[in-house]
Steps between C-alpha positions, in 0.01 A plus 500: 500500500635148334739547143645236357808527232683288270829499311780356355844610535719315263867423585576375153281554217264160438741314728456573850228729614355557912130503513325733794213497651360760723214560694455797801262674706666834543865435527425193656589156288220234527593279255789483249745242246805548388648233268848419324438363159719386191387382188587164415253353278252692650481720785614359858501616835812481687441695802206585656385702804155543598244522733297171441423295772429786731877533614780658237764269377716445204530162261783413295399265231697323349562445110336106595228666686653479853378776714662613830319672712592788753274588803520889595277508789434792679657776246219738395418443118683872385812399685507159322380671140801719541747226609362304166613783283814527603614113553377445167661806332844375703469137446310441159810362332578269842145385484536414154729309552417323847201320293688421210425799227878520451487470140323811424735763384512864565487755169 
């Protein structure tokens, strides 16, 4: 049986939030996003992994819109869901940073 959930875990209140995306059959992952995003006028993603394009990857995009992208071929989609979760929950601030969010200030 397919479910699908969706939530938002926020990292600081109206600031910087991480968007997920979920879909399984049984314990099984088919399809899932999880993205980085700060507020600044408006929301914006900073980091993003995913399944589009039939092979899981993750973008970084920039604050000018600059995306690199990340290849993870051959990892099976709940390995790379968990890896997601972590790296971002270990590198938000990094990321941040990286593509050039440094001006948003922690609470």
């Amino acid at each position: 049986m397919v479910t699908k959930r969706e939530w938002i875990e926020w990292y600081i209140w109206d600031k910087i939030r991480v968007r997920v995306r979920m879909e399984k059959d049984g314990a099984e992952i088919i399809d899932f996003t999880i993205q980085l995003e700060v507020n600044d006028a408006g929301w914006n993603p900073v980091v993003r992994y995913n399944y589009a394009h039939g092979t899981p990857h993750r973008d970084l995009i920039h604050k000018n819109r600059k995306k690199e992208k990340l290849w993870m071929h051959g990892k099976m989609l709940n390995e790379v869901f968990n890896y997601a979760k972590e790296d971002i929950i270990k590198n938000w601030r990094k990321y941040l940073k990286e593509c050039g969010y440094d001006e948003i200030e922690e609470e």
